[in-house]
N, C-alpha and C positions, 0 to 999 in steps of 0.2 A: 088655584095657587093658595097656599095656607098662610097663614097671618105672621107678619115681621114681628120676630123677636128680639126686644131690646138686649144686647149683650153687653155686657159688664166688664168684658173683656176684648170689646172691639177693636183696641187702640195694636190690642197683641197679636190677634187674628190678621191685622189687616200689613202688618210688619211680617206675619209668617206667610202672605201671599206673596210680601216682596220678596220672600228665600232670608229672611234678615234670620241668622243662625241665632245671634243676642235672646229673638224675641221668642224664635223656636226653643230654645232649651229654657225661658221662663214658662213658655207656654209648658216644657213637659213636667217642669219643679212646681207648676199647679197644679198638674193631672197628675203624673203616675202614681203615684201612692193611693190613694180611690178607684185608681184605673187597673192595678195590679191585682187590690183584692179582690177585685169584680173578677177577675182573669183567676185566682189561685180559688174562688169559691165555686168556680165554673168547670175546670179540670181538677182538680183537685192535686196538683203537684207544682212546685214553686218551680220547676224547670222548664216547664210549659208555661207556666205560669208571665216567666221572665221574657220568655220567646214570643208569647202573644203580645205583652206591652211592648215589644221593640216590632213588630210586623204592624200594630193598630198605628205606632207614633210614627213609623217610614211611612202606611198608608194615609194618615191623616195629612200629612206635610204635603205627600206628592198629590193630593182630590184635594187640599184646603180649598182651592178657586171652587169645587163644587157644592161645598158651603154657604147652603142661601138665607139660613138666618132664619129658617122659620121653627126653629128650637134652639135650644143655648146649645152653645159649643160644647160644654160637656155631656150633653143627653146627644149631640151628632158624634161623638167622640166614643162617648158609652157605648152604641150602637154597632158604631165597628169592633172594640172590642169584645162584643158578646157576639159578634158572628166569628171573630177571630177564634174564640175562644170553642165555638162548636163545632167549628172546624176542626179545631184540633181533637176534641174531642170523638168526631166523623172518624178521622185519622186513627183513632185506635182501636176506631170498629165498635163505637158504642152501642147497643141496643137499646133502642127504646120497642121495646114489643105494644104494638095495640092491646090492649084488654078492654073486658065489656064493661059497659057505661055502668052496670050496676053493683057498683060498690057499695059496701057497709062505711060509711066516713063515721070517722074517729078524729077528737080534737085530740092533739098533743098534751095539751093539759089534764087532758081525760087519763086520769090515773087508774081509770077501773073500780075495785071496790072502796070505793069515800078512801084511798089513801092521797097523802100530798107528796109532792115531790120538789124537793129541796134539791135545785143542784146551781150550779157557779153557770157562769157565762165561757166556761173555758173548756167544762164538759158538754156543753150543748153545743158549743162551735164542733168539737172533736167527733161528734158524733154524729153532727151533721156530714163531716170528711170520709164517714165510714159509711154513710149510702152508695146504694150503688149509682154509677154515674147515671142513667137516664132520673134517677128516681131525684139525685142530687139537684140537676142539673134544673129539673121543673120545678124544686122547692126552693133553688136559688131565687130564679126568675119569676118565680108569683111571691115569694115571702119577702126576700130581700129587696128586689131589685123592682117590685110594684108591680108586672107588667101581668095582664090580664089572659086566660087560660086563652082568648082568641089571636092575643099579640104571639103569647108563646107557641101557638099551634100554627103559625105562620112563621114565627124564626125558627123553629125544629123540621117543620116541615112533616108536620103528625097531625093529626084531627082534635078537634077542641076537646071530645071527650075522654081520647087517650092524655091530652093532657091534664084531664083532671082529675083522671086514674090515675096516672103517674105520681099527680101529689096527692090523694087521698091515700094513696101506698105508701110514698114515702112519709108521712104525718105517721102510719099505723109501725112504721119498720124502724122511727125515729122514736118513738113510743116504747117500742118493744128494746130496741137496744139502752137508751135511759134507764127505765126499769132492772134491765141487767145491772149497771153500773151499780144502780142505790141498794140490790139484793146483792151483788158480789162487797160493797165496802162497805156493809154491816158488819 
């Protein structure tokens, strides 16, 4: 059994075992706004998006008793909505194809020939939207969201080395579409 997590928000958790609705809709005006974008940078559509935060906060309410404390509430909470979210993702028939472990890796920052690349935080989100979903979905969850290519090849359900194909692809495919941007608005 793994080690008791002091939670910060015990007083809320343990009002939303008793059904207190009060403590439920505080609990969701902490979470869903963190818990959405985790959901809208995972499928990549605010309609899905909206569907997974309202199926993770139905499923968090009715398993809260299974809630044992040995992570915070938010990373037990995150959890279901990153399976929520692959789920949905399943659902539209994503592929994540295996490829072979030997890939050329490319950092993102790797501009190629000594050029620099100056861009906003608003074209790096956009372009990160326009991967393709498997490719997305692994640069979400190793870049964003922390989680390690053995966690991800166990929530996807892929092998660790497709997972790290997946994101050395998506680094070179996020690479290749930036460069377009800064060569098209010259």
């Amino acid at each position: 059994m793994g080690t008791q997590y002091r939670n910060i928000h015990q007083d809320i958790v343990d009002q939303c075992k008793n059904g207190d609705r009060q403590a439920q809709f505080q609990f969701y005006k902490l979470y869903s706004k963190a818990m959405y974008n985790i959901a809208y940078r995972i499928t990549n559509n605010e309609l899905d998006a909206e569907d997974v935060l309202q199926e993770a906060f139905v499923s968090a309410f009715k398993n809260i008793h299974d809630y044992r404390g040995t992570a915070s509430i938010g990373a037990w909470l995150k959890r279901i909505v990153i399976n929520n979210s692959i789920t949905t993702i399943k659902k539209r028939k994503a592929d994540l194809v295996p490829i072979d472990e030997h890939e050329h890796y490319v950092d993102i920052i790797d501009a190629g020939d000594d050029e620099t690349l100056y861009l906003n935080v608003d074209k790096i989100r956009n372009a990160i939207q326009l991967l393709p979903d498997g490719y997305r979905v692994v640069f979400s969850l190793y870049l964003m969201e922390g989680y390690d290519h053995k966690e991800i090849a166990s929530i996807l359900n892929i092998s660790e080395s497709t997972s790290k194909s997946q994101y050395n692809r998506s680094k070179k495919k996020l690479q290749k579409i930036l460069k377009e941007e800064v060569l098209y608005n010259e």
